[in-house]
Backbone as numpy.savetxt, mean C-alpha at the origin, in Angstrom:
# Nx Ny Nz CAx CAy CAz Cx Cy Cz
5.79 -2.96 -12.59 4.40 -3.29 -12.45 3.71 -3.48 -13.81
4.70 -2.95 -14.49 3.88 -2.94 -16.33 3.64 -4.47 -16.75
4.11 -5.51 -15.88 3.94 -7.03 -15.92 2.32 -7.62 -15.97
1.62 -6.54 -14.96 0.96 -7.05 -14.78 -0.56 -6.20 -15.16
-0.35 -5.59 -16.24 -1.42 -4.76 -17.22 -2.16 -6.15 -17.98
-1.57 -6.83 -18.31 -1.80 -7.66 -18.89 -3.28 -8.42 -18.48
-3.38 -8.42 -17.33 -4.39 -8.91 -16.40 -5.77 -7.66 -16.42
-5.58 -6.67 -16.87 -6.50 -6.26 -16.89 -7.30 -6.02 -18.65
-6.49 -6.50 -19.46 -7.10 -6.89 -21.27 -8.30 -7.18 -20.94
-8.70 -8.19 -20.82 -10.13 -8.95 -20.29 -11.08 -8.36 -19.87
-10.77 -7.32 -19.02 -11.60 -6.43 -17.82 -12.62 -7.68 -17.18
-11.71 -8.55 -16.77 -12.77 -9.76 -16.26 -12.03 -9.05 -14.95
-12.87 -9.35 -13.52 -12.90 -8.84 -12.31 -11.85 -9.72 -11.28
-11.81 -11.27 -11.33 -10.99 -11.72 -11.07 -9.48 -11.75 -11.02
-9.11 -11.38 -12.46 -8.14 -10.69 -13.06 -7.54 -9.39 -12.53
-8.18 -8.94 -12.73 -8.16 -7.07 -11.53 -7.77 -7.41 -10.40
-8.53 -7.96 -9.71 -8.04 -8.34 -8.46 -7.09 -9.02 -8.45
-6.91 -9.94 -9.00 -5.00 -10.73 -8.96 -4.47 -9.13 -8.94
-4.66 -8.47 -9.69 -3.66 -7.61 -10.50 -3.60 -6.49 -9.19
-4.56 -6.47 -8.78 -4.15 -5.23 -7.84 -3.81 -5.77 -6.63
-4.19 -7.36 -6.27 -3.31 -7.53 -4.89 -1.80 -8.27 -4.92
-1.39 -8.32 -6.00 -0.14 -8.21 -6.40 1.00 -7.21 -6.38
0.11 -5.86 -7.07 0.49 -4.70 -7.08 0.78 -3.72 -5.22
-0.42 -4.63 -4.90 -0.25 -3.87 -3.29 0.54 -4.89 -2.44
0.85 -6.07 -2.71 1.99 -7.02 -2.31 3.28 -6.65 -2.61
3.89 -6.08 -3.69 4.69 -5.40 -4.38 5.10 -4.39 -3.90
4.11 -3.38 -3.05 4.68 -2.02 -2.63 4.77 -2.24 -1.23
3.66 -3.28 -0.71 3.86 -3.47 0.82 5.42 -4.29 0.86
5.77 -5.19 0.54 7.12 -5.49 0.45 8.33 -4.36 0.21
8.00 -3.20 -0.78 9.12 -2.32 -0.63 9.23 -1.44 0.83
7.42 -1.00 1.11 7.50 -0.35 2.19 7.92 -1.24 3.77
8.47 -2.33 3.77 8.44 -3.10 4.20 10.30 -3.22 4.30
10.78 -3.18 3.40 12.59 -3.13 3.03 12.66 -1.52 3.64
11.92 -0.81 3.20 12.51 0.81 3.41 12.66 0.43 5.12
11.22 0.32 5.72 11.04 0.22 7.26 12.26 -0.63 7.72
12.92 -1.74 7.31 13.73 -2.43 8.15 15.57 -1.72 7.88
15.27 -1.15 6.95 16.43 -0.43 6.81 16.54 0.96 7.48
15.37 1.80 7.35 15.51 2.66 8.67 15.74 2.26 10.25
15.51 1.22 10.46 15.16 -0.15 11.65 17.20 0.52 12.09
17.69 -0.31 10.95 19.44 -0.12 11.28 19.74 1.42 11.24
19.46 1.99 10.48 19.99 3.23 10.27 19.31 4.58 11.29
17.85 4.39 12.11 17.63 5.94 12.79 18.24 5.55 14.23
18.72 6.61 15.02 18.50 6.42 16.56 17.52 6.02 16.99
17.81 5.26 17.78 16.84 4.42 18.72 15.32 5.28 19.10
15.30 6.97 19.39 14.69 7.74 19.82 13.27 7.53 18.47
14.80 8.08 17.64 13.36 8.30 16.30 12.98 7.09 15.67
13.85 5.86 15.89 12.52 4.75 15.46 11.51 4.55 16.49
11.48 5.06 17.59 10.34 4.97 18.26 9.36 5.65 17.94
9.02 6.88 17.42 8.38 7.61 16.87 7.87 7.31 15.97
8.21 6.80 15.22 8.15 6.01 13.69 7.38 5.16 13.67
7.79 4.04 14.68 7.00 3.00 14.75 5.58 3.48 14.97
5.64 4.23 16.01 3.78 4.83 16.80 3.67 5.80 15.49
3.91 6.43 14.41 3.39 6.95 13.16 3.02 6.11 12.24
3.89 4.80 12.29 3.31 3.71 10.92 2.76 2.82 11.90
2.30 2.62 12.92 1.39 2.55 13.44 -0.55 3.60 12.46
-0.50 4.07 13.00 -1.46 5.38 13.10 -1.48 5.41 11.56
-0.26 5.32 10.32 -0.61 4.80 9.26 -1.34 3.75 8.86
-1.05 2.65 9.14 -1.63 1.33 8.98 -2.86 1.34 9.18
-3.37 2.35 10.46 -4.81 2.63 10.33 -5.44 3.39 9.30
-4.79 4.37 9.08 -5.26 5.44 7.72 -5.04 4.58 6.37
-4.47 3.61 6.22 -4.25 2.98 4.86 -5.64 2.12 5.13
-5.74 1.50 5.89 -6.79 0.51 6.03 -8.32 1.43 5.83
-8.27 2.22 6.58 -9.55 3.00 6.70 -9.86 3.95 5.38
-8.85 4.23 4.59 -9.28 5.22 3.30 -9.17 3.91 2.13
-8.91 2.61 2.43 -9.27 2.02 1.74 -10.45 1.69 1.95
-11.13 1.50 2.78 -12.70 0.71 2.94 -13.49 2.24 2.75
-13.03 3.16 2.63 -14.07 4.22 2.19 -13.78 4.25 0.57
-12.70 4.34 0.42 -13.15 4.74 -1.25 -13.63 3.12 -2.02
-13.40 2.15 -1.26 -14.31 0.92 -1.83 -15.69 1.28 -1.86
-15.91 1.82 -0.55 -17.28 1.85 0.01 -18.24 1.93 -1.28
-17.98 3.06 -2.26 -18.39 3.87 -3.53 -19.60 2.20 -4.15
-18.57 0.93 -4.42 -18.59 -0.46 -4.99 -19.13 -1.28 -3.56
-19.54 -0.93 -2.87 -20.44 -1.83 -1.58 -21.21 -2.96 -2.42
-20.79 -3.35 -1.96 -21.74 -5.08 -2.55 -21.52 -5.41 -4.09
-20.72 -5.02 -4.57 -20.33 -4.58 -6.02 -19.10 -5.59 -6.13
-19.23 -6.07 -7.23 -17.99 -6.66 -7.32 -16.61 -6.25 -7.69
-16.48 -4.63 -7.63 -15.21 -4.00 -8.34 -14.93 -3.57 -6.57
-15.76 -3.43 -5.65 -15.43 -3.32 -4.25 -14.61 -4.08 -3.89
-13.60 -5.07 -4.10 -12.40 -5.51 -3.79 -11.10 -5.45 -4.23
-11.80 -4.90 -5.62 -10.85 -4.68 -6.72 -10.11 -2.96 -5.52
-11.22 -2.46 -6.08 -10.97 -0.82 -5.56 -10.13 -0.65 -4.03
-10.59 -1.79 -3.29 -10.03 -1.71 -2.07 -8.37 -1.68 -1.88
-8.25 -3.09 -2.72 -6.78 -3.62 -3.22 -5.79 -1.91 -3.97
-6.68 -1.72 -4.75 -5.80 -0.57 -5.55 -5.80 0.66 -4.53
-6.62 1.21 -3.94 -6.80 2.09 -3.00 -5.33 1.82 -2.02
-5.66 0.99 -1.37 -4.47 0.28 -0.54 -2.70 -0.08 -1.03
-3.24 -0.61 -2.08 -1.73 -0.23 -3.29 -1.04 1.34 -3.43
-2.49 2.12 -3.17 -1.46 3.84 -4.05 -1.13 3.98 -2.98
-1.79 4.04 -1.69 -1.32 4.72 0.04 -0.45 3.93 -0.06
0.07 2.76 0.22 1.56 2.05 0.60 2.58 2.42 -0.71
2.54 2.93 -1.33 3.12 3.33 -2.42 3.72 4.63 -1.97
2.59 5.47 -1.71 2.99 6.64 -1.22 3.94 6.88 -0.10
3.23 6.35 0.49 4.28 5.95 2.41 5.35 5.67 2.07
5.73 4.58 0.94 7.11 4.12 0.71 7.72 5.58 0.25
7.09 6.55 -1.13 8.11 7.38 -0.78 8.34 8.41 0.09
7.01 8.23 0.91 7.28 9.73 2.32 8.68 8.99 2.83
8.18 7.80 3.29 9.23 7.66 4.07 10.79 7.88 3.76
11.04 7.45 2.19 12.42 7.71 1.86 12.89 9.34 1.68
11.81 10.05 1.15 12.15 11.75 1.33 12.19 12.18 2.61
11.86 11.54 3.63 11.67 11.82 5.06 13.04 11.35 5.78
13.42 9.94 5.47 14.46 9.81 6.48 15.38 9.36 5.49
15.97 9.46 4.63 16.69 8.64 3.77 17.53 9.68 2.95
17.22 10.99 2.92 17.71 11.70 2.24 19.11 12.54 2.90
């Protein structure tokens, strides 16, 4: 991700935002490889479970992102913040999930 520091020199806002929905493109794609590889690897039982938990995630990623934006409401770093907010939770998930079923 150190690729893309670069984008924030400027502290121009546009920039940020490339930079952080890149960064959350980046982790949603890993959390995205982990999920299809648990896909082959759990019993049938416990990817069902899974699914209805990253379910119920997808809501909590979405929803603690539009609150800690909230802070930047009508602000122009409010998309920025959303993007990065949304970047650290799918970040995180990627490694619950691998200390969770992968180990």
């Amino acid at each position: 991700m150190s690729d893309l520091d670069g984008l924030y020199k400027n502290e121009n806002t546009v920039e940020m935002k490339q930079a952080e929905h890149e960064r959350y493109e980046r982790w949603d794609h890993a959390l995205n490889d982990v999920y299809n590889q648990l896909k082959m690897t759990l019993p049938s039982d416990e990817m069902e479970k899974l699914k209805h938990k990253q379910r119920q995630w997808i809501t909590y990623r979405d929803e603690t992102a539009l609150q800690e934006s909230s802070k930047y409401k009508g602000g122009t770093h409010e998309q920025v913040e959303y993007l990065s907010v949304a970047a650290r939770v799918t970040k995180e998930r990627c490694y619950e999930l691998v200390k969770t079923y992968m180990q």
